[in-house]
C-alpha positions in Angstrom: 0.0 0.0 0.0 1.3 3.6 -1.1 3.1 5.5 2.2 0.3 8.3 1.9 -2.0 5.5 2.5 -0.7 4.4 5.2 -3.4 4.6 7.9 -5.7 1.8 5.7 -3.9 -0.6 6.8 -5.6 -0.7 10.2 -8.8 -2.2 10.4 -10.1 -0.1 12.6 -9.5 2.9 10.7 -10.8 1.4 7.0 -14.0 1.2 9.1 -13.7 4.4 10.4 -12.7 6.2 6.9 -15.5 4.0 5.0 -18.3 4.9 7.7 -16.9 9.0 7.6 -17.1 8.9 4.0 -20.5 8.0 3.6 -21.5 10.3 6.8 -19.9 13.2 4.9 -21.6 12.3 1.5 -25.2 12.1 3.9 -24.1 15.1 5.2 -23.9 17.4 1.8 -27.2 16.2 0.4 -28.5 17.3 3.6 -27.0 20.7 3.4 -28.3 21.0 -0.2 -31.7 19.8 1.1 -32.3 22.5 4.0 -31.1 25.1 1.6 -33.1 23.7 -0.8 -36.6 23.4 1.3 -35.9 26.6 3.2 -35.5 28.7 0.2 -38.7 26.5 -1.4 -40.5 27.1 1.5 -39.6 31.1 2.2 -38.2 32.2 -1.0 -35.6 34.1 0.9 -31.7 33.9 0.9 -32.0 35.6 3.9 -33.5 32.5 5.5 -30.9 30.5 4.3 -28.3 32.3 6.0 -30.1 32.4 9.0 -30.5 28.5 9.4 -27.2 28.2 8.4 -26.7 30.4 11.3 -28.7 28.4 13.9 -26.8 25.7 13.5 -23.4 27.3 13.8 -24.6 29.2 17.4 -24.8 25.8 19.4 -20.9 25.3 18.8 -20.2 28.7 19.7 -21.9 28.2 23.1 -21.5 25.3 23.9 -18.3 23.8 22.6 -16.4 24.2 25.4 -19.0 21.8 28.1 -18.9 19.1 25.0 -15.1 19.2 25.0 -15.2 18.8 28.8 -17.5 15.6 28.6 -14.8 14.2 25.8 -12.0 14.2 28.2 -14.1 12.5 31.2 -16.6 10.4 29.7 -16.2 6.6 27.7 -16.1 8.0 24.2 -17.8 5.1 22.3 -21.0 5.7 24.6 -21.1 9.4 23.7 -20.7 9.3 20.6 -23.1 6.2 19.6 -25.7 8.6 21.6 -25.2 11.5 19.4 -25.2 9.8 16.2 -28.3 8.5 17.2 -29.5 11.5 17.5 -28.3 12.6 14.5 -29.9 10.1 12.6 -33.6 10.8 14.6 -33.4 14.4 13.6 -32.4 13.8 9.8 -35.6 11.4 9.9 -37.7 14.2 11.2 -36.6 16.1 8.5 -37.5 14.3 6.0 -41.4 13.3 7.8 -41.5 16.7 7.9 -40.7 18.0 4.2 -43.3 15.4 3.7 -46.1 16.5 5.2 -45.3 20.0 5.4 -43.9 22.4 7.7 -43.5 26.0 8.6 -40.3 27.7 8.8 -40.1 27.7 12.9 -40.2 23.7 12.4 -37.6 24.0 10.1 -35.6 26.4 12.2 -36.2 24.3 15.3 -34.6 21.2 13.9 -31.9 23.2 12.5 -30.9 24.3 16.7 -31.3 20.8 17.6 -29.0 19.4 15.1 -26.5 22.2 15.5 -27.0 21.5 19.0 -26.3 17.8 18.5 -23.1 18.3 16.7 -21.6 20.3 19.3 -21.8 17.8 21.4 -20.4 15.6 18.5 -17.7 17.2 17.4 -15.1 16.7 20.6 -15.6 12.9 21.7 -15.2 12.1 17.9 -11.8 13.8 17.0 -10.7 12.1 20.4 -11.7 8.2 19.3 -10.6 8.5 15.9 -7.3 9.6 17.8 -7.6 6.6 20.0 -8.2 4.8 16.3 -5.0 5.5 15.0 -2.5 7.0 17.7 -0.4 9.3 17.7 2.1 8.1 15.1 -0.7 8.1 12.0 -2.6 10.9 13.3 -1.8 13.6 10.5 -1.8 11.0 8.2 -5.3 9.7 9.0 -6.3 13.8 9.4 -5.0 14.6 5.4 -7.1 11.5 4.4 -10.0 12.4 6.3 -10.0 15.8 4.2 -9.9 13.5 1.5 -12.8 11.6 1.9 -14.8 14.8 3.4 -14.1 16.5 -0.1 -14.9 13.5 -2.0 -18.2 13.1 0.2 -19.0 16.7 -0.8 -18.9 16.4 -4.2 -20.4 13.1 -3.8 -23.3 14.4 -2.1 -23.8 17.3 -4.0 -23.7 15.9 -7.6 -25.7 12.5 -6.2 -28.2 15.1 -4.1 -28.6 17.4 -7.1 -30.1 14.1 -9.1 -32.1 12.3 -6.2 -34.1 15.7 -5.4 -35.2 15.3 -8.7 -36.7 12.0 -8.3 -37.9 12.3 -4.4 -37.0 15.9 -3.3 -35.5 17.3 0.2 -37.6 14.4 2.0 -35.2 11.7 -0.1 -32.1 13.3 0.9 -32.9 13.5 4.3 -33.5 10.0 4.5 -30.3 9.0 3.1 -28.6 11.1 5.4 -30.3 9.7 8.6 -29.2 5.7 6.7 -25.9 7.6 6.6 -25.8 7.9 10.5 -26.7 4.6 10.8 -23.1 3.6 8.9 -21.1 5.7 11.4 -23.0 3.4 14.2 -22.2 -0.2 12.8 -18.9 0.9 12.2 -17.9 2.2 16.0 -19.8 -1.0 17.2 -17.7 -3.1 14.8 -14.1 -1.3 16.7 -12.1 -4.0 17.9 -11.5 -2.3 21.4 -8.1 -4.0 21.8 -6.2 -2.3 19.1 -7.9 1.2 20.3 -4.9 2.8 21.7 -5.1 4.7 25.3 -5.8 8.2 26.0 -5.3 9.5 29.2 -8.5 10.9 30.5 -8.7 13.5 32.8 -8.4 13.7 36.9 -11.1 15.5 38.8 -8.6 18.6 39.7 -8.1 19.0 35.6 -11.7 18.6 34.4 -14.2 20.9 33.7 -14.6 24.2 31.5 -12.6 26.3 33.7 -9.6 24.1 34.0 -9.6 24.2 30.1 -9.3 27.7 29.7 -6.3 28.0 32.3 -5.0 25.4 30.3 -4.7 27.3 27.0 -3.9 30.6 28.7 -0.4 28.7 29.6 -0.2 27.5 26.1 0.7 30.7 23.8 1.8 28.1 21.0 -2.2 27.1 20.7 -3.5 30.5 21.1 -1.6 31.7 18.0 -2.5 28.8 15.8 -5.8 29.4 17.1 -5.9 33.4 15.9 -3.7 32.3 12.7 -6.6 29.8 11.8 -9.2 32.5 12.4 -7.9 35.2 10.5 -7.5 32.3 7.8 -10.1 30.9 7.8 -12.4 34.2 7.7 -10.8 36.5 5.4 -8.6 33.9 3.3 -11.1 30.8 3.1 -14.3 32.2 2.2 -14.4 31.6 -1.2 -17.9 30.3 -1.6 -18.8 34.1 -1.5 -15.6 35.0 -3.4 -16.4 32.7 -5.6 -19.9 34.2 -6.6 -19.1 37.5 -6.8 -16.0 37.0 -8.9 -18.5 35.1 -11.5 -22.0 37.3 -11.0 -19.3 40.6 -11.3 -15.8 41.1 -12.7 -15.7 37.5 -14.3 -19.4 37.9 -15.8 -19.4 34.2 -16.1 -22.6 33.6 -14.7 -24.2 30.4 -12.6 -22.2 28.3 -15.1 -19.0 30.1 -14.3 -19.5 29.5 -10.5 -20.3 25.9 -10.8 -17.2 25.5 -12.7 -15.2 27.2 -10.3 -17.1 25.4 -7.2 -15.7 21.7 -8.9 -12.0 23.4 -9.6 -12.4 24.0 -5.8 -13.4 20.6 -4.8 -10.7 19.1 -6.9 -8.1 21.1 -5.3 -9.4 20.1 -1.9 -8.8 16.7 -2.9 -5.5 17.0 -4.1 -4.6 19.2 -1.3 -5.6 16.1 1.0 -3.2 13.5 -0.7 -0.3 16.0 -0.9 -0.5 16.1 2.6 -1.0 12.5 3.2 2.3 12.1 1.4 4.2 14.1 4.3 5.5 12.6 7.1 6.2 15.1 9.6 3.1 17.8 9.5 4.9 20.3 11.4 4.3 24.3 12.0 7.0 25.1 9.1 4.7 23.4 6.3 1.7 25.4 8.2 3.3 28.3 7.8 4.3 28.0 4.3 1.0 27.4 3.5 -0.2 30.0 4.9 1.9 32.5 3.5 1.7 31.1 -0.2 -2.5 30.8 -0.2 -2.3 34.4 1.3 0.0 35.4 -1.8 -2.3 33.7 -4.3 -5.5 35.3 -2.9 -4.2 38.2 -3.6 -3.2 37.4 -7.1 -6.6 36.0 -7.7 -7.8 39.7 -7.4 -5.8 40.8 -10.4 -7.3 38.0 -12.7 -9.2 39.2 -15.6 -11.1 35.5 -16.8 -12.6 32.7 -15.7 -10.2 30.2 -16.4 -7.1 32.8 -14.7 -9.1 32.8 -12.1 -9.7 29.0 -11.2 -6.1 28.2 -12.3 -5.4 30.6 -9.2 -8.4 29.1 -7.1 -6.9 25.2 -7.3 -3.8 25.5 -5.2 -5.5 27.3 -3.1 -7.9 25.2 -2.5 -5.1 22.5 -2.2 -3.7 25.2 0.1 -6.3 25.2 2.5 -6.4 21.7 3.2 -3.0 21.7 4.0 -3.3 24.7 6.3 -6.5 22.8 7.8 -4.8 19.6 8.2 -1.5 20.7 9.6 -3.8 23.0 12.2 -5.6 19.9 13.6 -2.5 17.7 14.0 -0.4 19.9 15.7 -3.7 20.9 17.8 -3.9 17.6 18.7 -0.3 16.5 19.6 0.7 19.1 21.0 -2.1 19.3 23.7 -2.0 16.8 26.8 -4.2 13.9 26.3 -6.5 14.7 29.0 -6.9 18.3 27.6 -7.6 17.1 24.3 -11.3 17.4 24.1 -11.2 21.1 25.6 -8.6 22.2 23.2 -10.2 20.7 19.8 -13.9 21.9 21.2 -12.0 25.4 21.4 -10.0 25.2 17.9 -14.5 24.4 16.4 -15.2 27.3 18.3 -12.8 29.7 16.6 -13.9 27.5 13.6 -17.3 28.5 13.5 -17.0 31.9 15.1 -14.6 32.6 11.9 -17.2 30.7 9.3 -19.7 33.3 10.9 -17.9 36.2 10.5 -15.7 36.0 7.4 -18.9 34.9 5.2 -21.0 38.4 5.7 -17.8 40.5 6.0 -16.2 39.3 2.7 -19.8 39.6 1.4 -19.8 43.1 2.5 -16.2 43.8 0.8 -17.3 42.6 -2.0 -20.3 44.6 -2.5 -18.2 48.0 -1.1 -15.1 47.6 -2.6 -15.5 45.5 -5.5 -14.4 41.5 -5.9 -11.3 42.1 -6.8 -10.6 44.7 -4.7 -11.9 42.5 -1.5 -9.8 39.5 -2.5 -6.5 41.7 -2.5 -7.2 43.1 0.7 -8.5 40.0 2.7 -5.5 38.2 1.0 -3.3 41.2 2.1 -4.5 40.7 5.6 -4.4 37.2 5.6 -0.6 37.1 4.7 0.3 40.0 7.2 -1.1 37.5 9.6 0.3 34.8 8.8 4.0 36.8 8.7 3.0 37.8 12.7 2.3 34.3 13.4 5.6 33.1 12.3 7.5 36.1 14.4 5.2 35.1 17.4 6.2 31.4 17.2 9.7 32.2 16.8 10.0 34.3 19.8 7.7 31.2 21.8 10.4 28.9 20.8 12.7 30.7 21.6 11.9 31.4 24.8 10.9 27.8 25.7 14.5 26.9 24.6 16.7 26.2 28.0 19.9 28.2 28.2 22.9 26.3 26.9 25.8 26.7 29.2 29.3 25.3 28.0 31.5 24.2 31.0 34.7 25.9 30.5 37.6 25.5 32.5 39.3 28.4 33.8 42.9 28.7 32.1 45.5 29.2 34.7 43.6 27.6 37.4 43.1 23.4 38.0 40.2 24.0 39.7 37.2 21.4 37.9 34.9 23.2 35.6 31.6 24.7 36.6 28.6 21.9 37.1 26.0 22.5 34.8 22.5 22.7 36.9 
């Protein structure tokens, strides 16, 4: 099997990657199905954004209290609970698109299942570290944004042709049979070859003892504001994406839908180059960073469509990279028993960033022009990215113990110095 591969040979983790693949291609025909049903249902964009909304709030709350449950509770439990759930929510949906609803309903669910996945999100990243360990951790990470881009466009392109033949109600239902995969697979773990995580004492648990955590971690905190500032101004390109094609571009619905699958290709490849490495460390974050900063900016001084989505495909290839390095070193280089906390914070900033960045590049766009809003987001994304590099060099170098040679006075025998 090929090195970048290298995580598929565990059993354990082909059932975890085959059951996340089909959860993430559930997944995306249930995002185009909300979309779909809200804007059927209210003929507003508006309403789109807000249920989109809704279900990002519940993570901003209450990420840190699911992060403390991950690092105290039996993980398998917790998560077969909220899969469950999952899966009972997605089936209300689709009763629901059925029979008719109003748009509270619809909203309603929308809470619940953001709701749900904040609670989700922390014991999962933790057993799928106990899946693999430490030692195939990135590489299991860079396949996983490998099999979540290939579920996207999966889901998308397979949604787009069974709403035709059943509608919003039909996608819902395969995505709550999509649940039901993740479930069989975490009962089918073979518990032995789970490796140990350290889970934390009652003096180190709780929400509080997470945040004095991170405070002692400056190394974190900047990956965390690197991430934000990345993933708000430089990773938005959904709306970039639109208004480059509606505006400057003029290439239409067509034009976006081409650039949408350049995107998702680029995801995909960015996902096996990063497979192939072997050491995910902060250099190759940084590099990243700084060249998908570059680009972004260089995207604003494209003039057509196909300029523009040779710009957009390392990029996209970028930012798989830059999210894939970002969760490893998260992950190992937090204590086991913080673990849950720290990756519950890192969604946090996530979402908080996905909330943000989408209406304040929107609002660039419209105020400044497309172009004009992807140089200056890109601008500001690379200016942040050159801080984070200084900050992280001063951190190491402060962490770095004082080196002290022993050297022996010249015109005295007396023994050397001890080093202490």
């Amino acid at each position: 099997m090929p090195p970048m591969f290298r995580a598929l040979r565990h059993r354990n983790y082909r059932l975890w990657a085959a059951s996340d693949l089909v959860s993430s291609t559930g997944t995306w025909m249930q995002v185009l199905g909300l979309n779909w049903l809200v804007l059927e249902s209210t003929g507003s964009a508006t309403a789109v954004g807000l249920t989109i909304l809704f279900q990002a709030v519940p993570m901003l709350v209450l990420g840190s209290w699911s992060g403390a449950l991950a690092d105290r509770l039996p993980l398998r439990p917790l998560v077969l609970v909220t899969q469950t759930l999952h899966l009972l929510l997605a089936g209300t949906l689709a009763l629901i698109s059925l029979t008719g609803a109003s748009t509270t309903v619809i909203y309603g669910i929308a809470v619940l299942t953001g709701f749900v996945a904040a609670f989700d999100g922390p014991p999962m990243t933790r057993l799928a570290a106990q899946v693999v360990g430490r030692a195939g951790l990135g590489n299991a990470l860079a396949l996983g944004s490998v099999f979540n881009s290939t579920g996207r466009i999966l889901g998308m392109s397979l949604g787009g042709v069974l709403a035709g033949f059943g509608g919003a109600s039909l996608l819902f239902g395969v995505n709550a049979l999509s649940f039901g995969a993740v479930i069989i697979a975490v009962l089918a773990l073979r518990p032995g070859e789970l490796h140990v995580m350290e889970v934390s004492r009652p003096e180190r648990s709780g929400v509080p003892a997470g945040f004095r955590y991170l405070r002692g971690e400056p190394r974190l905190l900047v990956l965390f504001a690197l991430g934000f500032v990345l993933s708000s101004l430089g990773r938005n390109y959904q709306v970039s994406m639109a208004a480059m094609s509606n505006g400057p571009l003029q290439a239409g619905a067509a034009g976006f839908g081409l650039l949408s699958t350049v995107f998702a290709v680029g995801t995909v490849g960015g996902g096996l180059l990063a497979a192939n490495w072997r050491e995910l460390g902060v250099r190759v974050l940084l590099g990243a960073a700084l060249v998908t900063s570059a680009l972004q900016v260089l995207s604003g001084f494209s003039t057509g469509l196909l300029q523009f989505a040779a710009v957009i495909l390392p990029i996209a290839a970028g930012a798989v990279v830059i999210d894939t390095v970002l969760g490893t070193r998260v992950q190992l280089d937090s204590d086991d028993d913080m673990r849950g906390r720290v990756v519950a914070a890192q969604g946090t900033v996530s979402a908080g960033a996905g909330a943000l960045g989408g209406p304040l590049v929107g609002w660039l766009s419209e105020t400044l022009g497309p172009t004009t809003a992807l140089e200056v987001s890109g601008s500001v994304a690379l200016v942040a990215a050159v801080a984070a590099t200084a900050a992280l060099v001063r951190i190491r170098a402060a962490r770095r113990p004082a080196r002290l040679d022993p050297i022996r006075p010249p015109d005295t025998d007396e023994p050397a110095p001890a080093l202490v």
